[in-house]
Kinemage of the C-alpha trace (Angstrom):
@kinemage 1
@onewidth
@group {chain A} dominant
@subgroup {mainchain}
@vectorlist {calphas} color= white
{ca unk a 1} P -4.716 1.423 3.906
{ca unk a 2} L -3.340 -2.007 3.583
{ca unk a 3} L -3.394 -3.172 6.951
{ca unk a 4} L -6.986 -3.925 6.858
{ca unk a 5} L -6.155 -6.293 3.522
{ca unk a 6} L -7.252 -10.241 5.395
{ca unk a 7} L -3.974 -11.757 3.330
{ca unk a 8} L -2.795 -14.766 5.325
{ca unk a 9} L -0.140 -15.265 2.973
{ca unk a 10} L 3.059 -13.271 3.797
{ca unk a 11} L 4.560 -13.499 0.185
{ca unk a 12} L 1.292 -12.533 -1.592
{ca unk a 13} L 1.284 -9.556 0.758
{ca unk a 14} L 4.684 -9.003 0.178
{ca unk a 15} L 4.518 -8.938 -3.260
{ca unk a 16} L 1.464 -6.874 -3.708
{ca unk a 17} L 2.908 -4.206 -1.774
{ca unk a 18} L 5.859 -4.294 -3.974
{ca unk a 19} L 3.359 -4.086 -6.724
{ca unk a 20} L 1.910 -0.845 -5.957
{ca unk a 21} L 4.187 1.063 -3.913
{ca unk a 22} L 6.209 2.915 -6.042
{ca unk a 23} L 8.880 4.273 -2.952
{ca unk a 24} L 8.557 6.059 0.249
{ca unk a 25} L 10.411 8.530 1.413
{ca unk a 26} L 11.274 9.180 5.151
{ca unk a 27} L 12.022 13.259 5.881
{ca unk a 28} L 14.413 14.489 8.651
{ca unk a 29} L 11.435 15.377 10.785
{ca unk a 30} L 10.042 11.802 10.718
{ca unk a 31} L 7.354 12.485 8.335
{ca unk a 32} L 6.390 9.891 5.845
{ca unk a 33} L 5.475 10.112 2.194
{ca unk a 34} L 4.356 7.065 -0.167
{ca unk a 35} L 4.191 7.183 -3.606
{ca unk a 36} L 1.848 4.796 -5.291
{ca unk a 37} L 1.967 3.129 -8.751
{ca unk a 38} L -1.827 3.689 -8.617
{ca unk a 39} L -3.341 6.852 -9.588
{ca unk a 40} L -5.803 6.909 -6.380
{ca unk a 41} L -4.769 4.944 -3.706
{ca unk a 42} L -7.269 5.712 -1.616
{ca unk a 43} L -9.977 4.074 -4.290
{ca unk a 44} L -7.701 1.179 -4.717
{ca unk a 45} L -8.444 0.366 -1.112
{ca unk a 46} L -12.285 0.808 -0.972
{ca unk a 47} L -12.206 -1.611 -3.660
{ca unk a 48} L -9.953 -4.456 -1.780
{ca unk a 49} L -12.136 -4.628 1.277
{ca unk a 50} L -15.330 -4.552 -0.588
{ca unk a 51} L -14.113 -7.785 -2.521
């Protein structure tokens, strides 16, 4: 999702991420869940690469 985000700024990225990532978790069998402080994250997204 964020990886297509054109921030040339490490900090700003930094920081956003911090912003809207609430925590991820990392299970025994290497799967990955993040939880978002955004109620669609997927939405949030369209919405950064459309600005």
């Amino acid at each position: 999702m964020f990886v297509q985000l054109d921030i040339d700024d490490e900090q700003v990225l930094k920081q956003l991420l911090h912003q809207v990532i609430e925590k991820i978790e990392v299970h025994q069998d290497g799967s990955i869940k993040i939880h978002y402080n955004i109620a669609h994250p997927q939405e949030m997204s369209e919405l950064l690469q459309g600005a």
